[in-house]
Each structure stands twice: as C-alpha cells, then as structure tokens.
N, CA, C and O atoms as a GROMACS GRO file, in nm:
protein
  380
    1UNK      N    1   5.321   5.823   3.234
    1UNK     CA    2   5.217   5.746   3.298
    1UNK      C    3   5.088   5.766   3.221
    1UNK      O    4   5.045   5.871   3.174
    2UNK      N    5   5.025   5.626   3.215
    2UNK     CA    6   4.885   5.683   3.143
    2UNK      C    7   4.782   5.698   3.221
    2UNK      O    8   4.753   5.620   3.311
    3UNK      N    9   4.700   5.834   3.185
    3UNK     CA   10   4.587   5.855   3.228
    3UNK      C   11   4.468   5.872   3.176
    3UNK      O   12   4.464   5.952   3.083
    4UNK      N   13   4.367   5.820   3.207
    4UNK     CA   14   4.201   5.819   3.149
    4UNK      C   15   4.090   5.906   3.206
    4UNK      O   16   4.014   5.865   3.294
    5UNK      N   17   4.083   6.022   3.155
    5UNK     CA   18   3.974   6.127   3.214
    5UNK      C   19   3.834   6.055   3.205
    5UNK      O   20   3.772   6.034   3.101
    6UNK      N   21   3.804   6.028   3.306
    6UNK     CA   22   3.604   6.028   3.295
    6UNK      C   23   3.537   6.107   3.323
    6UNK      O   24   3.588   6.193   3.394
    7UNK      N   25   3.436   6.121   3.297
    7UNK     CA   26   3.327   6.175   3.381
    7UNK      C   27   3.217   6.078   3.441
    7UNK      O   28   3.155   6.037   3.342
    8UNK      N   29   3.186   6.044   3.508
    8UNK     CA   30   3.055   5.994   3.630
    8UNK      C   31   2.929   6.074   3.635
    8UNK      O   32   2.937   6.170   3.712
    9UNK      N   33   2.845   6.062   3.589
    9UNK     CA   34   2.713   6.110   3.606
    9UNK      C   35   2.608   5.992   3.690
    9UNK      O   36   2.582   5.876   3.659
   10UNK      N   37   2.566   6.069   3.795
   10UNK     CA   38   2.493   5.978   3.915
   10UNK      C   39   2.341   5.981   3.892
   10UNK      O   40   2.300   6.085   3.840
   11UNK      N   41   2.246   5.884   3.923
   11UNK     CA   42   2.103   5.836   3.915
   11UNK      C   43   2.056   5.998   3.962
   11UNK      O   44   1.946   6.030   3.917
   12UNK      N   45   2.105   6.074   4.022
   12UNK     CA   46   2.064   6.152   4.084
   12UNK      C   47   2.096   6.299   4.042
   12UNK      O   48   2.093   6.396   4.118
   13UNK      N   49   2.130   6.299   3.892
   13UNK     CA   50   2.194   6.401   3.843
   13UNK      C   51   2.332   6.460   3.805
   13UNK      O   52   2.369   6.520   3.704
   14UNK      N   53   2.418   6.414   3.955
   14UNK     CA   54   2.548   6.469   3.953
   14UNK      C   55   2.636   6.426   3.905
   14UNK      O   56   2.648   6.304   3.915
   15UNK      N   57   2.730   6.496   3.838
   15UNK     CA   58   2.852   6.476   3.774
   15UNK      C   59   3.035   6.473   3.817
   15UNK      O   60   3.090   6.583   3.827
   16UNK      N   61   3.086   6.395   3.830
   16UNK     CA   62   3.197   6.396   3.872
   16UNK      C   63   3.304   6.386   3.817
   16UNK      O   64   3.280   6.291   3.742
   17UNK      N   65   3.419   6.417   3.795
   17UNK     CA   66   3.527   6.410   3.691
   17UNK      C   67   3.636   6.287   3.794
   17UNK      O   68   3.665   6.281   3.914
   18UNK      N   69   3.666   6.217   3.691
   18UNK     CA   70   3.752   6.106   3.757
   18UNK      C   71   3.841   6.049   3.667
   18UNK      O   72   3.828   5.984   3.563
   19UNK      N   73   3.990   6.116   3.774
   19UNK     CA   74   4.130   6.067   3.667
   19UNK      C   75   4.173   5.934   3.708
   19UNK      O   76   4.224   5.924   3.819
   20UNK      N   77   4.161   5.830   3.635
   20UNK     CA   78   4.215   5.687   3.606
   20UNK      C   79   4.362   5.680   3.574
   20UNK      O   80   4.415   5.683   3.463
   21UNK      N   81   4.431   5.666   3.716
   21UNK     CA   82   4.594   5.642   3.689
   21UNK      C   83   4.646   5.534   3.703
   21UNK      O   84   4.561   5.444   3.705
   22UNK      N   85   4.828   5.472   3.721
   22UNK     CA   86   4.890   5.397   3.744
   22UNK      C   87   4.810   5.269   3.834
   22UNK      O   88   4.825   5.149   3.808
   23UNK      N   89   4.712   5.330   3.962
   23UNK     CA   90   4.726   5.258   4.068
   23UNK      C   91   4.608   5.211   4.032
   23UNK      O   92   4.595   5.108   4.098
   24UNK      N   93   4.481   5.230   3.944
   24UNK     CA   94   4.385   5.231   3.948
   24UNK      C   95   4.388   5.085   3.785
   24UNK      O   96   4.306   4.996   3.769
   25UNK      N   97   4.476   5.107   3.721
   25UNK     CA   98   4.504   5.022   3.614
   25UNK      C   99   4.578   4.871   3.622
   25UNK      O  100   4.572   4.776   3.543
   26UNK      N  101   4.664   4.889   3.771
   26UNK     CA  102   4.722   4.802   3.865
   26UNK      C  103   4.630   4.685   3.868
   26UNK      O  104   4.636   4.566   3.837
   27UNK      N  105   4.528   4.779   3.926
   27UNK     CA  106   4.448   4.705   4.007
   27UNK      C  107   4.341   4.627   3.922
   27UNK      O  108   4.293   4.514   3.933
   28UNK      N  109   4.324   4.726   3.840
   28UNK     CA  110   4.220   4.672   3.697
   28UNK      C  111   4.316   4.540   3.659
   28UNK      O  112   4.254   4.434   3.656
   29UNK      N  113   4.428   4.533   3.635
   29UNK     CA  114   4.501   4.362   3.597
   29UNK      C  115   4.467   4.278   3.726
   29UNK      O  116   4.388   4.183   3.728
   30UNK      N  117   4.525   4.318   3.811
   30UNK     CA  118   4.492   4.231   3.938
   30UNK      C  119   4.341   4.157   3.963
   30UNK      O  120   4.308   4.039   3.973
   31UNK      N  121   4.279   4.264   3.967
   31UNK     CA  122   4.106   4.199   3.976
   31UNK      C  123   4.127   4.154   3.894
   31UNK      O  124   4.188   4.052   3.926
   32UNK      N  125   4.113   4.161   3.753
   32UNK     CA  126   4.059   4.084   3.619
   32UNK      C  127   4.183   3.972   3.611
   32UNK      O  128   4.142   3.868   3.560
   33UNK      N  129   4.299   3.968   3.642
   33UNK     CA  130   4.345   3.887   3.562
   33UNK      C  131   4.422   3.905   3.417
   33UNK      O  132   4.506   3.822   3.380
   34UNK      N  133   4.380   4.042   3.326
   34UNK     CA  134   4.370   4.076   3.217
   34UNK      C  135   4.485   4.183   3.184
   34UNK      O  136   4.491   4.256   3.283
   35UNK      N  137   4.546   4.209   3.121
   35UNK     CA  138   4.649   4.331   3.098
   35UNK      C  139   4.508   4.451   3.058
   35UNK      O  140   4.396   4.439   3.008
   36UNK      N  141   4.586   4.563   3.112
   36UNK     CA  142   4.490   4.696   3.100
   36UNK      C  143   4.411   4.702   2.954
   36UNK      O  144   4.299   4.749   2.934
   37UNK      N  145   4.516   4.630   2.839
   37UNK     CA  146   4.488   4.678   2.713
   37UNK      C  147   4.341   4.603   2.674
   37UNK      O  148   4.277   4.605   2.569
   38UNK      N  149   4.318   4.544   2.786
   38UNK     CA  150   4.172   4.456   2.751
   38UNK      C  151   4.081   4.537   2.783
   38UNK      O  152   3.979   4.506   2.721
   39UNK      N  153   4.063   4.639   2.859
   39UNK     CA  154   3.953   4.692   2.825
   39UNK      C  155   3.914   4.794   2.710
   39UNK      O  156   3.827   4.880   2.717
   40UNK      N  157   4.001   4.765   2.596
   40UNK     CA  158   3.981   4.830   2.472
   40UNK      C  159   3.889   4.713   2.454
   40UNK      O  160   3.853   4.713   2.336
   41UNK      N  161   3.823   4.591   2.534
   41UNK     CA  162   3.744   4.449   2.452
   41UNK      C  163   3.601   4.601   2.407
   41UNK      O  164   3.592   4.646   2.292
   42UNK      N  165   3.552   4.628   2.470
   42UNK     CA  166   3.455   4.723   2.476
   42UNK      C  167   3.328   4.621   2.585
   42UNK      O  168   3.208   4.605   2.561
   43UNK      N  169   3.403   4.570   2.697
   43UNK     CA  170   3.309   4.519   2.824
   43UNK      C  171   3.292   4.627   2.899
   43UNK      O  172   3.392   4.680   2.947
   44UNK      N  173   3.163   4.680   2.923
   44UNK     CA  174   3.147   4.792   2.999
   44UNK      C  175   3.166   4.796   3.148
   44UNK      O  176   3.181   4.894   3.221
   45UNK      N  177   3.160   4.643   3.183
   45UNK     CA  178   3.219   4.632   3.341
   45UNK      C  179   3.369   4.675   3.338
   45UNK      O  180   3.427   4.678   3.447
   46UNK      N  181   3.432   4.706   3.237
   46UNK     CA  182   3.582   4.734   3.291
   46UNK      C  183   3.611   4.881   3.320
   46UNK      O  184   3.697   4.924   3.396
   47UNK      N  185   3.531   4.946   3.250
   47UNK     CA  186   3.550   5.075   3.259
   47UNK      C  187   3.485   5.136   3.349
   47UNK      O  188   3.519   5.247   3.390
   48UNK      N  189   3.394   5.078   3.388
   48UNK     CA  190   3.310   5.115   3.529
   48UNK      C  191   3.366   5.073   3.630
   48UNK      O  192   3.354   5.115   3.746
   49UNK      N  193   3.455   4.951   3.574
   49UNK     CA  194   3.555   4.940   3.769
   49UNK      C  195   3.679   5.015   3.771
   49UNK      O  196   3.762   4.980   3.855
   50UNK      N  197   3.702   5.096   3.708
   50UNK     CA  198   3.799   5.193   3.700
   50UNK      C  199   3.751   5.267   3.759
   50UNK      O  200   3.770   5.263   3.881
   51UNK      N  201   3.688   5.345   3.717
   51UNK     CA  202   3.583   5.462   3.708
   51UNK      C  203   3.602   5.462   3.881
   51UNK      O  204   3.670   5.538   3.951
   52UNK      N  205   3.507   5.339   3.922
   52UNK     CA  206   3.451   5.306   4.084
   52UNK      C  207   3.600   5.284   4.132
   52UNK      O  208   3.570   5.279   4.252
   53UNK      N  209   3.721   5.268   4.132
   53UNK     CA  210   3.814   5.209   4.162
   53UNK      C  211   3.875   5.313   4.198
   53UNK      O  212   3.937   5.312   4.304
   54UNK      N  213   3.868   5.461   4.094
   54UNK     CA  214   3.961   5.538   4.096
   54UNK      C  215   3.875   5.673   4.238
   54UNK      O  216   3.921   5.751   4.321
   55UNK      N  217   3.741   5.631   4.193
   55UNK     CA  218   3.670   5.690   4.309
   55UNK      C  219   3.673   5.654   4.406
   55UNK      O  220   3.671   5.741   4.493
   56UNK      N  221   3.681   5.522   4.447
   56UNK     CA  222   3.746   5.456   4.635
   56UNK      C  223   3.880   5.478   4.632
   56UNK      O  224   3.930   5.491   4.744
   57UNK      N  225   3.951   5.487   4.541
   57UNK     CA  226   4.082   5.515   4.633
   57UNK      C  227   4.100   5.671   4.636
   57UNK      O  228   4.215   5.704   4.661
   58UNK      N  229   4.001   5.789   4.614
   58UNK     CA  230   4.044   5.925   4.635
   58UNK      C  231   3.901   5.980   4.676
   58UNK      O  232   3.842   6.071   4.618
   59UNK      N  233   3.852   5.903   4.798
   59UNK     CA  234   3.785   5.888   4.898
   59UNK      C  235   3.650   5.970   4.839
   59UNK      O  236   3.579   6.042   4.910
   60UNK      N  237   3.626   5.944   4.685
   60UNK     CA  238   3.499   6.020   4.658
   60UNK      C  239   3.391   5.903   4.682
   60UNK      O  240   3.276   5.924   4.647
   61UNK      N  241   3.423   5.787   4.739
   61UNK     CA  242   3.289   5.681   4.769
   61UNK      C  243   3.339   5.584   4.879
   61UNK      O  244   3.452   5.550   4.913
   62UNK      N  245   3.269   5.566   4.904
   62UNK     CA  246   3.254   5.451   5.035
   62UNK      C  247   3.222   5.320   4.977
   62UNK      O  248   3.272   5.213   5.011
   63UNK      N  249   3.135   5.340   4.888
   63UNK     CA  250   3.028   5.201   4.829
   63UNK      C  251   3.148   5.127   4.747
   63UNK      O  252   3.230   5.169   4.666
   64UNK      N  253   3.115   4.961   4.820
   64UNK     CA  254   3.167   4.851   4.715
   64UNK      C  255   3.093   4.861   4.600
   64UNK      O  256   2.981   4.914   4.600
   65UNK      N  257   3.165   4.796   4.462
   65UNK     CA  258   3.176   4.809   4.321
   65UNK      C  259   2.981   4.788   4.350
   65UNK      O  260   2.911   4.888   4.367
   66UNK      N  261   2.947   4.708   4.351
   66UNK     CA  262   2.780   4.665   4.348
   66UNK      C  263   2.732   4.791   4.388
   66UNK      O  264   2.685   4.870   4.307
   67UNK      N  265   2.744   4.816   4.522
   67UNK     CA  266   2.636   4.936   4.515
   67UNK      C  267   2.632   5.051   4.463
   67UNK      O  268   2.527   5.102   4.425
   68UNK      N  269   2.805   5.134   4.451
   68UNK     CA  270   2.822   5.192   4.369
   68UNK      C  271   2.794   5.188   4.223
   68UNK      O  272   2.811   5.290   4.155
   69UNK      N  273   2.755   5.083   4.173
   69UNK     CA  274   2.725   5.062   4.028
   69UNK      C  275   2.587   5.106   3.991
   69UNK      O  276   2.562   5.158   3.882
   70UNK      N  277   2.457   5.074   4.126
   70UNK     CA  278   2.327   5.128   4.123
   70UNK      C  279   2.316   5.267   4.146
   70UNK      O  280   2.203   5.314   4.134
   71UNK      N  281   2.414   5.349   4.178
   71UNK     CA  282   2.410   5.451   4.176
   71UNK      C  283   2.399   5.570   4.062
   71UNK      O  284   2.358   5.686   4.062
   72UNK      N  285   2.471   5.461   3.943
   72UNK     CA  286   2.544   5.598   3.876
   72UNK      C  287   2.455   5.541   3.742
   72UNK      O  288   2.394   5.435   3.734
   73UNK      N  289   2.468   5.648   3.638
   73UNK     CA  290   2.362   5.652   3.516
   73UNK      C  291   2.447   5.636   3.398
   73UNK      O  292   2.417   5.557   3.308
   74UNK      N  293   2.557   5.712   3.395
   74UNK     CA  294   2.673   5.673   3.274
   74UNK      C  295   2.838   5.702   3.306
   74UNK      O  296   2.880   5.807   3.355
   75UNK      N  297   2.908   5.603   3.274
   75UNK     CA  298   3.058   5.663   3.283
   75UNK      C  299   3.088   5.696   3.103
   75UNK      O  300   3.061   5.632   3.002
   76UNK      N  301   3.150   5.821   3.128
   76UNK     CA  302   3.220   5.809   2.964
   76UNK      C  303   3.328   5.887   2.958
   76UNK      O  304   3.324   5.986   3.032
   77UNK      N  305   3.433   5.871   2.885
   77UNK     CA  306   3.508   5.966   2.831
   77UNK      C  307   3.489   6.145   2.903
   77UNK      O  308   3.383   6.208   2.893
   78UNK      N  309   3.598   6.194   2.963
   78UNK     CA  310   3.579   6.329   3.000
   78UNK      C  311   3.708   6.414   2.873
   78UNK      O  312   3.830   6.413   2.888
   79UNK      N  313   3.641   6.469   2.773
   79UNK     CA  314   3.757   6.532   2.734
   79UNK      C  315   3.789   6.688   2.805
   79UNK      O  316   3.882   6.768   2.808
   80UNK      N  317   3.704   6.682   2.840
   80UNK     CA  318   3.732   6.823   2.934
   80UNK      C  319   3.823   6.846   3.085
   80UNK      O  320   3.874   6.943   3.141
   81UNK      N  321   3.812   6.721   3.111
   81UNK     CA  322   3.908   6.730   3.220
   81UNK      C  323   4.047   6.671   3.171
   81UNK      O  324   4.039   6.549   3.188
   82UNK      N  325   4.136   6.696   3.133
   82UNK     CA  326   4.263   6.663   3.059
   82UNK      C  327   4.327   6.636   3.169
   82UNK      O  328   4.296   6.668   3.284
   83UNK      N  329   4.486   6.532   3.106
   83UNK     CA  330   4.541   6.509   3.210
   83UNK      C  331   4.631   6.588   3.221
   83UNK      O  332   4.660   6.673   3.137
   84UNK      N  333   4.714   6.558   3.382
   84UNK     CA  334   4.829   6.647   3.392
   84UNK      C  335   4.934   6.639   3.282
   84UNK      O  336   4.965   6.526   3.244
   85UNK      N  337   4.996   6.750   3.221
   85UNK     CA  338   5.106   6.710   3.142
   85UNK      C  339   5.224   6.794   3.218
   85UNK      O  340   5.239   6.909   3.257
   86UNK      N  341   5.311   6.653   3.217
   86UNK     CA  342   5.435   6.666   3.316
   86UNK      C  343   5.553   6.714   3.160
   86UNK      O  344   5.526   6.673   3.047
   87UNK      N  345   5.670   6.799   3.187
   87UNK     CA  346   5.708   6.849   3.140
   87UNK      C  347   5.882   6.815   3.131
   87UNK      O  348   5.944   6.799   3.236
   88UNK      N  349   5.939   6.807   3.027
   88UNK     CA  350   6.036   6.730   2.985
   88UNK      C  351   6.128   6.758   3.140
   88UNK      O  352   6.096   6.849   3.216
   89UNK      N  353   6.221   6.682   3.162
   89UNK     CA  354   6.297   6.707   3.290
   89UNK      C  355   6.465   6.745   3.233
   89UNK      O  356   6.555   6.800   3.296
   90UNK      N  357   6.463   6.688   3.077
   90UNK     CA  358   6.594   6.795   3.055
   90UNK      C  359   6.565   6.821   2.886
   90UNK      O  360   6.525   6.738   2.805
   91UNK      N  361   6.597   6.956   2.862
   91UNK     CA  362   6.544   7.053   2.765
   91UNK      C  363   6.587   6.979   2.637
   91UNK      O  364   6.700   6.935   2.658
   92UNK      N  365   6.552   6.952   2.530
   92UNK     CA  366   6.594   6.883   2.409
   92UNK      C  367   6.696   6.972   2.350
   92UNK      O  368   6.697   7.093   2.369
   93UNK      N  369   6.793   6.902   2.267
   93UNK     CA  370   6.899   7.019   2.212
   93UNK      C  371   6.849   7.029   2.071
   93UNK      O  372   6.834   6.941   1.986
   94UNK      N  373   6.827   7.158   2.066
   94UNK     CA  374   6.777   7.222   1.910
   94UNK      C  375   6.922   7.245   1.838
   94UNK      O  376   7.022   7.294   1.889
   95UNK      N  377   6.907   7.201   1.718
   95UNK     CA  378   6.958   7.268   1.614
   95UNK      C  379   7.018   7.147   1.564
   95UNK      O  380   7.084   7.149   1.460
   0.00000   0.00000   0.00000
C-alpha cells in the first residue's frame, strides 16, 4: 500500500505529522476526478486535500477543506515520520 508522510504546520505554530493512505488517495480520485498519479502535476491544492483529508478522517479536524486551509502555514514532505513497513508474509528461499 502506498503511503505519504507529511507534516502540517498551523498559522499558529503547531506541527502535526500526517500519514496519507489507501483511503485518503481513494478519495483524492473521487473528488478530483484524476488518478492519484496527478498530483505529481505539482498543484498545491492536491496535496493539501490529502493532507486535510487524511486529517478528517483520523478525527485530527472538524473543519471543511476551506476553513481548514486558513488555518495551516505549510504542508510538506515528513521524512521523519516514515511509513509502516509491513514485513514479507512468507520468508524468501535463499540460496
């Protein structure tokens, strides 16, 4: 499954780490219309409705995309929060 670490930094200082999964990329086609791979266009509304998308559905906001958007100061890239790495489910045969 692919996942996209952000970080969220708010008008107000604070910082939030936010993992962009399956359900949140779903939804990014659905709204847009667009396969996920479009927001490599470099439109900054796409990555901010992730961002906000992945934060309403894991109850870190209340606010629709608009107001949530006046809130916050930058989304970018989190390399520090890595994703889960899920681990082979049957062992490769060596030799």
């Amino acid at each position: 499954m692919m996942r996209i670490a952000l970080k969220v930094t708010y008008a107000d200082g604070r910082e939030q780490a936010v993992m962009v999964s399956a359900p949140d990329l779903i939804g990014f086609e659905r709204h847009f219309d667009k396969p996920m791979t479009a927001m490599s266009t470099g439109r900054m509304e796409y990555l901010w409705w992730v961002a906000w998308h992945a934060s309403k559905r894991k109850a870190l906001t209340d606010l629709d995309f608009e107001a949530w958007v006046n809130t916050v100061d930058t989304v970018a890239d989190d390399p520090n929060n890595e994703a889960e790495i899920v681990p082979l489910e049957i062992k490769p045969d060596i030799g």
